[in-house]
C-alpha positions in Angstrom: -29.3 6.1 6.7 -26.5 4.7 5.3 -25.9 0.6 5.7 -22.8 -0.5 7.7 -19.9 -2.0 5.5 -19.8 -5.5 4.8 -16.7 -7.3 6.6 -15.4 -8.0 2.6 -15.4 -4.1 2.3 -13.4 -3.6 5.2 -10.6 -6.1 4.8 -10.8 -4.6 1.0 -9.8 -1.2 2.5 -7.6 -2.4 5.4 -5.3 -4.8 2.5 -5.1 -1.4 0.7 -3.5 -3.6 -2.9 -4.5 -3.0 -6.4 -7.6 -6.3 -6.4 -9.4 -7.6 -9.1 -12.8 -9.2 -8.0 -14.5 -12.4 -9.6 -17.8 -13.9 -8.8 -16.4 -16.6 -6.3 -13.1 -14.8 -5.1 -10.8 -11.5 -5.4 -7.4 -11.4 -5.7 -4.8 -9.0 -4.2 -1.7 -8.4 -6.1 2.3 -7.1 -4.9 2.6 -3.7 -6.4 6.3 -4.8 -7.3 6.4 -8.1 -9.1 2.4 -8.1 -9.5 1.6 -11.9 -8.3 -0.8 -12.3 -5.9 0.3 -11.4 -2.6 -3.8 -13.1 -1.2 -7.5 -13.6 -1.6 -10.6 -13.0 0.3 -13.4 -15.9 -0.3 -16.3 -14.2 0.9 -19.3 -16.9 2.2 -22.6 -16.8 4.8 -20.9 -16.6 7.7 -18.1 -14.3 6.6 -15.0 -14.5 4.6 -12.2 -16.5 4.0 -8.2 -15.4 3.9 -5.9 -17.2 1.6 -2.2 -16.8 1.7 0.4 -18.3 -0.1 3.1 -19.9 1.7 6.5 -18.7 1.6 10.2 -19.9 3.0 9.1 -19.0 6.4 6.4 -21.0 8.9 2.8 -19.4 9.3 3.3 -16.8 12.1 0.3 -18.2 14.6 -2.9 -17.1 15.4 -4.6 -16.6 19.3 -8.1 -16.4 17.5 -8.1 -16.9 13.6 -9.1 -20.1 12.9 -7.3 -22.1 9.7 -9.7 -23.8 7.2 -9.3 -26.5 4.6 -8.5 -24.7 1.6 -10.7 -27.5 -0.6 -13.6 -25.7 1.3 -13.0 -22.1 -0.5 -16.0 -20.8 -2.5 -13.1 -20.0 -4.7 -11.4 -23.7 -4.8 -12.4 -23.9 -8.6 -11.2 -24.0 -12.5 -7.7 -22.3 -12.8 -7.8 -21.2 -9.3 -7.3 -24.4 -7.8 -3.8 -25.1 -9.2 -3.2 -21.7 -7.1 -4.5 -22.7 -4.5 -2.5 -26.1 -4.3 0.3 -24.6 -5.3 1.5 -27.1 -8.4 3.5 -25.0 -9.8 0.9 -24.4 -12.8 0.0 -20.4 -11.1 3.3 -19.3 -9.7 2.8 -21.4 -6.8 5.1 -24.1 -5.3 3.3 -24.8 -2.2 -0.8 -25.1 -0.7 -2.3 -21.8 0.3 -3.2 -21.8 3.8 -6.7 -20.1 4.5 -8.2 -18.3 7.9 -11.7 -17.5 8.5 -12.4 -14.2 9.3 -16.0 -14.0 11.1 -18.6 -11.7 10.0 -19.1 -9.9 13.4 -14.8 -8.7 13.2 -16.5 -6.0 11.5 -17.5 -4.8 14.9 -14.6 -5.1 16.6 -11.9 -2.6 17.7 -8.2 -3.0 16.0 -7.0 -3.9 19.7 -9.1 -7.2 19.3 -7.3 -10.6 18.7 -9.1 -11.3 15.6 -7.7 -8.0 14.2 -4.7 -8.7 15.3 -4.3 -12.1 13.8 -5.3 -10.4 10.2 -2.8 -7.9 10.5 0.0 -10.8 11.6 -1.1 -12.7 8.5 -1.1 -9.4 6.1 2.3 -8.9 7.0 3.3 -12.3 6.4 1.4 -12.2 2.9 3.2 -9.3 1.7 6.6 -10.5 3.4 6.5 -8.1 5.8 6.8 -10.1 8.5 9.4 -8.5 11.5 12.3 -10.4 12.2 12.4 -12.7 15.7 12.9 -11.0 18.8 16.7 -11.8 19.4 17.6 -12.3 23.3 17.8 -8.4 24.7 21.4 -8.1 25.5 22.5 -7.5 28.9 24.3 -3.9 29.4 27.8 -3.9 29.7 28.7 -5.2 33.1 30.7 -7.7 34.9 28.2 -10.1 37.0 30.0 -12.1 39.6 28.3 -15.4 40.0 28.5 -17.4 43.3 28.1 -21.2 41.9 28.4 -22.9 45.4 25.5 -20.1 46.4 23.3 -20.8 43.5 23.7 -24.8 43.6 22.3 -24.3 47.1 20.0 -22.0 47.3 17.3 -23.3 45.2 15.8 -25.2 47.5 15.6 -24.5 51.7 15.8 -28.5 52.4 19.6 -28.9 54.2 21.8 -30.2 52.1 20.1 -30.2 48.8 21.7 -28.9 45.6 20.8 -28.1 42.1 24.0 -28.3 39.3 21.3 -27.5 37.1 20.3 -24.5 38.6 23.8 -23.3 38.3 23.6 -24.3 34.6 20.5 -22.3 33.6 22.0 -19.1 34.9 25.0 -19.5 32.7 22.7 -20.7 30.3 21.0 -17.2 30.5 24.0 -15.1 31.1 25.6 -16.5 27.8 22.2 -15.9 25.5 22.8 -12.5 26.1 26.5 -12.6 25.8 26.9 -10.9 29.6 30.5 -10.5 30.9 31.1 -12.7 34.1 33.1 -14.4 36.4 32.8 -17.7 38.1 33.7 -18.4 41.9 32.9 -21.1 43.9 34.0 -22.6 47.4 37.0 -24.6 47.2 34.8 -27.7 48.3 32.1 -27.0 45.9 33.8 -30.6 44.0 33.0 -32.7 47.1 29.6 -30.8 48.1 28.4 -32.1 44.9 29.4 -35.2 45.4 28.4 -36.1 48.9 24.6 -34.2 47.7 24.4 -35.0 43.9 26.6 -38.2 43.3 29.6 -38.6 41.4 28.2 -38.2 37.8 27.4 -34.9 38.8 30.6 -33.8 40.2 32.6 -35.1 37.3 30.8 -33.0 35.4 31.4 -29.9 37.4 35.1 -30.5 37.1 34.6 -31.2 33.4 32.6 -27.7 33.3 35.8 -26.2 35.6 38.0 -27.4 32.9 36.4 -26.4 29.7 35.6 -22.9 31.0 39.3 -22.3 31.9 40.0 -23.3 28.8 37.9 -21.3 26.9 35.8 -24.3 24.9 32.9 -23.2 23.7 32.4 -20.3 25.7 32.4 -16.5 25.0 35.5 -14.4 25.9 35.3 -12.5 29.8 34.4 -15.9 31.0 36.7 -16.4 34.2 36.7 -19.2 37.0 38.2 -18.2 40.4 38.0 -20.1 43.7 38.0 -18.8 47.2 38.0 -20.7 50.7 
């Protein structure tokens, strides 16, 4: 009967780069420029990921947990200056390390810890996907109703919301949507009987600055009805 792989094994197989192994450490290397892309610090009660860090922020983890890198069974001799990232091993900044528990071995790729390793892989070899931009809206015309919205946020008579308004065009600009603007020719002195006059300055302030175009994307239009 054959024994089950160790966790080290399994990451081994699953980083799938050209490694070179040491008593306290191994080291993966970038098949293009050959630096080390990572290393897996094997100890008791599993092993422990260290990545390099790049330009970009450390993509987050739901379960992975981050670990002082001073506590890696491979923080040693030459290593160390790798690991801090003097400049003395073809690092300018600290590693950042993750331990990966012994018992991931037993869980499915759909589990978080899994996951996280593949997030981190990626980020390790510069892999990482872009950001999600804003999904675009299709290619219509919305018609927005700003007296409607600034109303209908709440069911209390007579209460209105100039900041509800906002977050909709807020949104509707984000994904660079087509649309037009119409409000109730009193829509001015609802605000300011409701909200104050700070508030309705700034709606004729908005009024003006969308007629004129500042700052906003072109198909913008204000029209007034009443």
């Amino acid at each position: 009967m054959t024994s089950p792989k160790s966790l080290k094994k399994i990451l081994e197989e699953r980083i799938s780069l050209p490694f070179k192994e040491t008593s306290k450490y191994t080291n993966f290397y970038k098949t293009k420029s050959g630096r080390v892309a990572l290393q897996l610090h094997p100890n008791h009660h599993g092993v422990d990921l260290a990545i390099p860090k790049g330009d970009e922020e450390i993509p987050p983890c739901k379960l992975l947990k981050q670990v002082d890198i001073k506590s890696l069974h491979g923080y040693w001799g030459p290593n160390k200056d790798w690991l801090e990232g003097n400049g003395k091993r073809f690092t300018e900044r600290p590693a950042v390390a993750f331990h990966l528990p012994e018992d991931m071995r037993d869980k499915d790729d759909s589990h978080y810890y899994w996951q996280d390793f593949s997030t981190l892989k990626r980020y390790a070899l510069g892999d990482t996907p872009p950001p999600q931009s804003m999904p675009m809206m299709p290619k219509k015309v919305f018609v927005v109703d700003g007296l409607n919205i600034i109303r209908s946020y709440s069911q209390k008579s007579g209460a209105v919301s100039f900041e509800a308004f906002l977050s909709l065009l807020s949104e509707l600009m984000k994904r660079a949507a087509t649309f037009f603007c119409v409000f109730d020719a009193n829509t001015y002195y609802v605000l300011r009987d409701n909200a104050g006059s700070r508030v309705s300055s700034l709606f004729r302030r908005l009024l003006d600055s969308m007629q004129a175009g500042a700052g906003f994307k072109t198909g913008v239009v204000v029209a007034f009805y009443g």
